[in-house]
C-alpha positions as a printed NumPy array, in Angstrom:
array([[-20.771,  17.079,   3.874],
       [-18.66 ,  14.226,   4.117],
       [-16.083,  13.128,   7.051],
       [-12.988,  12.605,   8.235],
       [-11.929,   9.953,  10.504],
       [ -8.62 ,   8.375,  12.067],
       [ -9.881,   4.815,  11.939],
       [ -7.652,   2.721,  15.282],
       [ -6.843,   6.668,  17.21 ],
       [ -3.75 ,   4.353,  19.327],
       [ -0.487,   6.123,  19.851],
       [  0.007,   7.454,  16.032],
       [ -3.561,   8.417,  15.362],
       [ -4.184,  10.551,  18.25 ],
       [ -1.217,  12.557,  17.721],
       [ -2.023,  13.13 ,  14.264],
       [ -5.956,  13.555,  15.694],
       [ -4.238,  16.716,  17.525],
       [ -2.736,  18.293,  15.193],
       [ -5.338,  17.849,  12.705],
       [ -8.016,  18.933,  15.363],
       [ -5.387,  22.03 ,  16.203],
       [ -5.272,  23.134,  12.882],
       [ -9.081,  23.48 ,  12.082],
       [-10.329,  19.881,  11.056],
       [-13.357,  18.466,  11.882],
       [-12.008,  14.844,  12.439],
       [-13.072,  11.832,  14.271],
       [-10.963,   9.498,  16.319],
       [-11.932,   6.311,  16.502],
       [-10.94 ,   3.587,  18.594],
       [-12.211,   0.307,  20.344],
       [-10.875,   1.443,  23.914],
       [-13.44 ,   2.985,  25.527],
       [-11.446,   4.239,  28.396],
       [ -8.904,   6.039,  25.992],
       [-11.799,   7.454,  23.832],
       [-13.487,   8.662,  27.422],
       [-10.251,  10.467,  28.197],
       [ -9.938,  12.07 ,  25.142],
       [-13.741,  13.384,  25.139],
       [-13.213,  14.542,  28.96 ],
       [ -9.589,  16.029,  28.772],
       [ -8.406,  16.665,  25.349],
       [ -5.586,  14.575,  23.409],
       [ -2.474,  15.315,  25.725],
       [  0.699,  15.333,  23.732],
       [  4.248,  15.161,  25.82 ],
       [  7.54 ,  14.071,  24.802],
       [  9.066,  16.44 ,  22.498],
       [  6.417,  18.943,  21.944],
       [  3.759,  19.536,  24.865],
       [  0.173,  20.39 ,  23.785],
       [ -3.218,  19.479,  24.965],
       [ -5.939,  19.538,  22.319],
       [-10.074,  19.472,  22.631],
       [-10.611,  16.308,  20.116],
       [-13.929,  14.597,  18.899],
       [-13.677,  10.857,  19.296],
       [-15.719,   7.494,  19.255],
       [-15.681,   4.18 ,  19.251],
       [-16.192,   2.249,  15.955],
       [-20.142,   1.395,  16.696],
       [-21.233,   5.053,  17.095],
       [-19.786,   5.31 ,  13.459],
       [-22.325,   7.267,  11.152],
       [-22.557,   8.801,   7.842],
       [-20.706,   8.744,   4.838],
       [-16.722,   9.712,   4.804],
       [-14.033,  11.315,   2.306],
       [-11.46 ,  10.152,   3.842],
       [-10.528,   7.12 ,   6.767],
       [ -7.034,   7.203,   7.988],
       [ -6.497,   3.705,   9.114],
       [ -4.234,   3.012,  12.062],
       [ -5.37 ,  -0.407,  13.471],
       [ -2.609,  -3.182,  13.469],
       [ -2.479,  -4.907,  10.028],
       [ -3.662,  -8.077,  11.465],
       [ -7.201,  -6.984,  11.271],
       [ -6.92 ,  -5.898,   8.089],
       [ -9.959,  -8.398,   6.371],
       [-12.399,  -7.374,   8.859],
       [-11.993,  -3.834,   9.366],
       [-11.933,  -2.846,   6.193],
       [-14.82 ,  -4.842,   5.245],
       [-16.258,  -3.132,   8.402],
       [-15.511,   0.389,   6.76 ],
       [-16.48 ,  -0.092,   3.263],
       [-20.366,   1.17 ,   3.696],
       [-18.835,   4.189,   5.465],
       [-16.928,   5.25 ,   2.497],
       [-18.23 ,   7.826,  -0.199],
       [-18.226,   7.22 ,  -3.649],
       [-14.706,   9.024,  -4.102],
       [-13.761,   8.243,  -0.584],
       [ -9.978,   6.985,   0.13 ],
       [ -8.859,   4.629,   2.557],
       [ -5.522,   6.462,   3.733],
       [ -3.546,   3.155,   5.035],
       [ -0.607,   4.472,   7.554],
       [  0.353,   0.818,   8.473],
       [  3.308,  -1.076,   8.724],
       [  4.406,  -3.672,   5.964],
       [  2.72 ,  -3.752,   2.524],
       [ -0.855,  -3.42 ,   3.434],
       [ -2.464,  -1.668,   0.302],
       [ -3.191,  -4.527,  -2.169],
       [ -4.879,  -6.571,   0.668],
       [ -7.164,  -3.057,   1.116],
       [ -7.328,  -2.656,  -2.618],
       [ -8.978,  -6.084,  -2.868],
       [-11.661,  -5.268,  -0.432],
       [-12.426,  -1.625,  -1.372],
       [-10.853,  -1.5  ,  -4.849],
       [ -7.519,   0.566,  -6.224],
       [ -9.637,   3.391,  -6.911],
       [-10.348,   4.138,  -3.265],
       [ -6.667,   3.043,  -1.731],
       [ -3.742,   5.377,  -0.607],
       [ -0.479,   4.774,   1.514],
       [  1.537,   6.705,   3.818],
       [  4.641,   6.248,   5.068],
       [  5.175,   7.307,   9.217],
       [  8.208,   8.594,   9.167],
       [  8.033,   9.841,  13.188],
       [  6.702,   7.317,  16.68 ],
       [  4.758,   7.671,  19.627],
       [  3.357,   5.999,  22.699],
       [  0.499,   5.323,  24.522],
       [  1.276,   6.682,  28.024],
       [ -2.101,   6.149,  29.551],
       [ -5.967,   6.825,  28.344],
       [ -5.394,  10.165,  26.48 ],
       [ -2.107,  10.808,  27.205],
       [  0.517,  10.077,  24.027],
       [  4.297,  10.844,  23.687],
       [  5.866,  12.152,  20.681],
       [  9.416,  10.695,  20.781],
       [ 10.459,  12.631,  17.264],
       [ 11.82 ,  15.814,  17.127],
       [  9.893,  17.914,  15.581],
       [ 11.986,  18.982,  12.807],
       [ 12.221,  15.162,  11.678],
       [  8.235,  14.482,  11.636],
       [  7.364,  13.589,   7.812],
       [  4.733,  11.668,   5.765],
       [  5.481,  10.089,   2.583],
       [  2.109,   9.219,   0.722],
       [  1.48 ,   7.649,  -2.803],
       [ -1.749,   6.161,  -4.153],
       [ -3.   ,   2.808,  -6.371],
       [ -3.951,   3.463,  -9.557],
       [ -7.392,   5.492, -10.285],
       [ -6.696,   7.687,  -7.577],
       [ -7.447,  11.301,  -8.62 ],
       [ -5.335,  14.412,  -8.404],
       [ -7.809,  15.8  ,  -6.264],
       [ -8.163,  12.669,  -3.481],
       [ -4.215,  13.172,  -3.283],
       [ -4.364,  16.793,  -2.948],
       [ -7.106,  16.797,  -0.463],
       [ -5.205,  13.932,   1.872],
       [ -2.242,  15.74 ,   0.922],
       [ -3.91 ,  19.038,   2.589],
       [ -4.825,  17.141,   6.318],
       [ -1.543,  15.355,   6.485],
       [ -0.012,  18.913,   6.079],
       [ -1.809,  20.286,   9.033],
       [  0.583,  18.223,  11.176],
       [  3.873,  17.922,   9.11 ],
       [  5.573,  18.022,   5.631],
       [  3.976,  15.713,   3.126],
       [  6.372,  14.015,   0.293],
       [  4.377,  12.784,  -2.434],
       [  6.013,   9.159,  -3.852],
       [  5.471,   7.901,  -7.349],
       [  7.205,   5.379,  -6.34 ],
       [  4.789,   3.911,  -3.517],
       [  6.432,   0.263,  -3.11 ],
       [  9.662,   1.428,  -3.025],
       [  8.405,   3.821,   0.1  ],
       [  7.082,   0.93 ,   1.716],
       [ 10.037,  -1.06 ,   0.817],
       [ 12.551,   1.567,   2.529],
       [  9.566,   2.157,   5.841],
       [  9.279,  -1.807,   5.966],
       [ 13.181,  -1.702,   6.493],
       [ 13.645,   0.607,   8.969],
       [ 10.584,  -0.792,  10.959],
       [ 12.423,  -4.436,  10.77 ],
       [ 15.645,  -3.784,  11.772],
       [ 15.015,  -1.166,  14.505],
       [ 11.387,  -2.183,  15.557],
       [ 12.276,  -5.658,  15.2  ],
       [ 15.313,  -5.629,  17.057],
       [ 14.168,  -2.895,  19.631],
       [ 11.896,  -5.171,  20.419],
       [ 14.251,  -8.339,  20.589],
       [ 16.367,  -6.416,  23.533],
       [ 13.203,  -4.497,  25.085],
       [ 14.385,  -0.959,  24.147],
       [ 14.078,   1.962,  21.659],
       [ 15.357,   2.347,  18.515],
       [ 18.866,   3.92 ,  20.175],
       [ 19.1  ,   0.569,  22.018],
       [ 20.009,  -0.741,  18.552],
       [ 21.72 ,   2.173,  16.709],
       [ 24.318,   2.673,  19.856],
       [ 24.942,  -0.834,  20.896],
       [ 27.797,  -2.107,  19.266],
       [ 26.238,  -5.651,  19.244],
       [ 23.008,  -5.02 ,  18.077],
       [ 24.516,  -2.316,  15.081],
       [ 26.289,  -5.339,  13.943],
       [ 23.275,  -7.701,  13.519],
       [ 21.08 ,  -4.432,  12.452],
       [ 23.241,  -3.853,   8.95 ],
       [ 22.88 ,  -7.111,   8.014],
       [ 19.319,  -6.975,   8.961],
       [ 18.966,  -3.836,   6.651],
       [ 21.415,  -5.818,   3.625],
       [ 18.375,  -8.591,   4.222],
       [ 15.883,  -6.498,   3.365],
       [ 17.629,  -4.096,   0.493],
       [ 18.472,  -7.804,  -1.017],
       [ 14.854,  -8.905,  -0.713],
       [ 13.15 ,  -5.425,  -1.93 ],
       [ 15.293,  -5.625,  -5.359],
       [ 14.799,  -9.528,  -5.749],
       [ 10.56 ,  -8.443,  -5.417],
       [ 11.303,  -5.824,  -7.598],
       [ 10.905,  -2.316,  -5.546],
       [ 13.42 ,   0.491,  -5.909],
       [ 14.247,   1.729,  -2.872],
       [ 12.671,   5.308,  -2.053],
       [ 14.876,   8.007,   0.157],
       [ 14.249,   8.021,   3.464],
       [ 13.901,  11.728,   4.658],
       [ 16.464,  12.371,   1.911],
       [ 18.334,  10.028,   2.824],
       [ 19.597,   7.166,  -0.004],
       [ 19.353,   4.071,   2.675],
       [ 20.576,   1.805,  -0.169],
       [ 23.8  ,   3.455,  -0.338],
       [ 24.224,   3.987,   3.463],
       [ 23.828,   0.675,   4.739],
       [ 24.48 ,  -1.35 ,   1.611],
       [ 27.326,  -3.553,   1.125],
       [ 29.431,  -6.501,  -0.4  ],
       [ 32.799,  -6.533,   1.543],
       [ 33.628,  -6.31 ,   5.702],
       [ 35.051,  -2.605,   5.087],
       [ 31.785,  -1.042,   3.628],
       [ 29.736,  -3.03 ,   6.217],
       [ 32.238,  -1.55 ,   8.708],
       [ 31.201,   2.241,   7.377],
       [ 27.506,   0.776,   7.417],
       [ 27.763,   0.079,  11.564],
       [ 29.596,   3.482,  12.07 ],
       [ 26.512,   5.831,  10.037],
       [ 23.81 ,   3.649,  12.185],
       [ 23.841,   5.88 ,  15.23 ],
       [ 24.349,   8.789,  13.064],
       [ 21.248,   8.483,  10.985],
       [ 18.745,   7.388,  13.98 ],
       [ 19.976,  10.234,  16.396],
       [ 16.263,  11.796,  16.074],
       [ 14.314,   9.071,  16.105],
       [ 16.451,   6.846,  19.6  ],
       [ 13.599,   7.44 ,  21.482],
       [ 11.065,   5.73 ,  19.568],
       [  9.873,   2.753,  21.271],
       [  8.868,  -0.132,  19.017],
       [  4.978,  -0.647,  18.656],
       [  5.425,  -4.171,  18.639],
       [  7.157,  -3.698,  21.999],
       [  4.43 ,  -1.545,  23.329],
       [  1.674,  -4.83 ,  22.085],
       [  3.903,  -7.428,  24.476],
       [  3.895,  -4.98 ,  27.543],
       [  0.355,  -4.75 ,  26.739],
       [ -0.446,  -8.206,  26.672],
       [ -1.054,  -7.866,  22.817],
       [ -0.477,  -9.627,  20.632],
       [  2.078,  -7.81 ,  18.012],
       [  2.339,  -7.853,  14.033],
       [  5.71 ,  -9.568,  13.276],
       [  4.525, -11.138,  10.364],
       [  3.11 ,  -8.085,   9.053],
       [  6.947,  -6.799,   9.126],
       [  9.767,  -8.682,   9.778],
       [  7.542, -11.817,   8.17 ],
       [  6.736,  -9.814,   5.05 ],
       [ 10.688,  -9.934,   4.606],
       [ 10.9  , -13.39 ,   5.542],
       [  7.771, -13.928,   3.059],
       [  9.461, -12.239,  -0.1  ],
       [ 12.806, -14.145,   0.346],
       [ 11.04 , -17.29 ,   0.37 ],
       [  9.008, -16.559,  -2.802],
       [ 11.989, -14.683,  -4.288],
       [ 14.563, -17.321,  -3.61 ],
       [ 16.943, -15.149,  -1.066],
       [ 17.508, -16.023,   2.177],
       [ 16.52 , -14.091,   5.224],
       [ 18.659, -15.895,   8.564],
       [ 18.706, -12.428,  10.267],
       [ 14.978, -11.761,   9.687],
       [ 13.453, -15.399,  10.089],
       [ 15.864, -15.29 ,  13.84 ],
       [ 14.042, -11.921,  14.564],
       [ 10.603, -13.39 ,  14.161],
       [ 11.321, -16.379,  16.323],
       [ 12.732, -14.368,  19.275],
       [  9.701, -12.109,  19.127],
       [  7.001, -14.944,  19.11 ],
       [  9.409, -16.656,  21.518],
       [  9.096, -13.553,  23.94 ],
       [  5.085, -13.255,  23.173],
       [  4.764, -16.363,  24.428],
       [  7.01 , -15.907,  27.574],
       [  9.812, -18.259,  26.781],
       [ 12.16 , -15.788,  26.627],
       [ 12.315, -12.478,  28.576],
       [ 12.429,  -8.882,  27.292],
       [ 16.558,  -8.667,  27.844],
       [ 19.358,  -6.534,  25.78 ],
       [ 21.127,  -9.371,  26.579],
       [ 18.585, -11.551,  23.517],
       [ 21.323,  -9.715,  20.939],
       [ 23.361, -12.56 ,  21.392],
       [ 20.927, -15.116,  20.319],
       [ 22.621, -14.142,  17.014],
       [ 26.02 , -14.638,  17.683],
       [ 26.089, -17.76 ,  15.295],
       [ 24.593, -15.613,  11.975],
       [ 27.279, -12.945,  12.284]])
C-alpha cells in the first residue's frame, strides 16, 4: 500500500501531522531536525495555543525515507524547491501528487520537475509556531482553520478527492477552480501581514491594530491586487471574504474604509507570528523573495510598480543581515511612500 507523508513536519506540518495522526492516518512526518523528529517519536506532537492536544505521531528524517507514496505534503521553505523535489520524485507512485502548501506561486516550478499530472496546491489559511522540539502553537481559532486546494491540469477526480479526504481530517477543505487566483489572494495576505509583521518584529495584529503600519498595509494589499490583475489572476475569496472589494481602492475615502476593516478582518488570525520572522530569530535564512519578491517580480515583468513591496524586501534582508534591528519602530522607514 502506498504512503503518506508531510514532507518539511516544521510548525505547519506537525500540526496538520496531529490531526491527521488523531483522526486515523497512517502518516509520516518528515523533517531534517533530528532533535524535533526525536521529540516527536519520544513524546507525541504537543499542540498549545488555541486548542491543547498531545498526539502519538510517526516521524523521520528525510534519509530513512522508503517506499513508494500517494501522496507528499510538502512544507519545506520554497527556497529548496529544485532539490527537494528532485529529491522526492523516486518516492512518488505512478498517480502520486505532490500536495504543495507553500507560500508564493510554487506549483509550476514543481510541475516542471515532477510534471502537471502529479502537482496540487493548497492554500494555509491558519499559522503556527515552533515552540521547541515537538512542541507547536496553533495561533488560529479553531473555527477560522481552512484549506483551499486546486490542482494542475491531469489531475484526477480521484487524487483531489483522496487529498481532499486527509486535509478534512484536520479542517474544512474548499476546492478552487480557480487555483492562481487562490494563490494570488494567500500571496497577499502573506505579504502585507507576514511581510510587515516581520518588518516591526510582531504578529499579524502588530499590523492590523497599529495605525501606522494599517496605513502602509492597504497600500501594500492595492500593490498586490494591482499586480495579480496586471499577471492575469482573479482574485479568489478569502474565507468568504471578497479581499478585492475590502481593501481595494482609487480615492483617500475608500482607502480610509480599507484601514478601518483591517483590524476587523484579521481579529482571528493577530496572533499569528510571521514564518519569516520565526527564520531570523532562528538564524535562518527567510523566503522574501518567494513572497513579497514574487510581487516585486510580477510588477517588473508586468510593468506596475511595487514601492511598498520592493521597501518591504529591503528592510527584511536589511534585518537578516543585522543592519537593522527587529523594531515596531521600522514602520516608519516608509514614511516617504505614504
Amino acid at each position: 500500500m502506498n504512503k503518506v507523508a508531510i514532507y518539511g513536519a516544521g510548525s505547519l506540518g506537525t500540526v496538520l501531522g496531529a490531526y491527521m495522526t488523531k483522526n486515523g492516518v497512517d502518516v509520516e512526518l518528515v523533517n531534517r531536525n533530528k532533535a524535533h523528529v526525536a521529540a516527536l517519536n519520544e513524546k507525541g506532537a504537543h499542540i498549545t495555543g488555541t486548542v491543547e492536544m498531545t498526539v502519538p505521531v510517526k516521524a523521520i528524517t528525510p534519509d530513512e525515507m522508503s517506499g513508494i507514496y500517494s501522496v507528499i505534503f510538502l512544507m519545506t521553505k520554497q527556497l529548496h524547491n529544485p532539490e527537494v523535489v528532485t529529491f522526492l520524485k523516486p518516492f512518488l507512485a505512478d498517480d502520486g501528487v505532490i500536495v504543495t502548501l507553500q507560500n508564493g506561486i510554487p506549483e509550476p516550478g514543481i510541475a516542471e520537475i515532477i510534471g502537471k499530472e502529479h502537482t496540487m496546491g493548497c492554500a494555509v489559511e491558519w499559522g503556527a509556531t515552533l515552540a521547541a522540539p515537538g512542541e507547536c502553537i496553533l495561533t488560529s481559532a479553531p473555527d477560522s482553520l481552512s484549506y483551499h486546494m486546486g490542482k494542475m491540469d491531469g489531475i484526477t477526480d480521484a487524487q483531489v478527492e483522496t487529498v481532499k479526504n486527509l486535509l478534512e481530517k484536520m479542517c474544512p477543505v474548499h476546492i478552487e477552480e480557480n487555483l492562481l487566483g487562490t494563490r494570488w489572494s494567500k500571496l497577499l495576505i502573506n505579504a502585507t501581514f507576514s511581510g510587515l509583521g516581520t518588518v516591526v518584529g510582531g504578529r499579524f495584529g502588530d499590523v492590523s491594530e497599529n495605525k501606522d503600519a494599517q496605513k502602509v498595509a492597504v497600500r501594500c494589499m492595492k500593490e498586490c491586487i494591482d499586480v495579480g490583475h496586471a499577471a492575469g489572476a482573479e482574485f479568489a475569496p478569502v474565507q468568504g471574504k471578497d479581499i478585492t472589494k475590502l481593501f481595494y481602492y482609487k480615492g483617500a475615502f475608500k482607502r480610509a474604509i480599507a484601514q478601518l476593516l483591517v483590524p476587523i478582518a484579521m481579529k482571528k488570525h493577530r496572533d499569528i507570528e510571521p514564518s519569516m520572522l520565526q527564520d531570523i530569530r532562528n538564524g535562518k535564512p527567510c523566503e522574501v523573495d518567494a513572497i513579497n519578491g514574487v510581487v516585486c517580480e510580477w510588477g517588473r515583468k508586468c510593468g506596475v510598480p511595487t514601492p511598498i513591496n520592493d521597501k518591504i524586501v529591503e528592510v527584511i534582508k536589511k534585518i537578516q543581515a543585522g543592519e537593522l534591528k527587529l523594531e515596531k519602530s521600522n514602520i516608519k522607514l516608509f514614511d516617504d511612500l505614504l
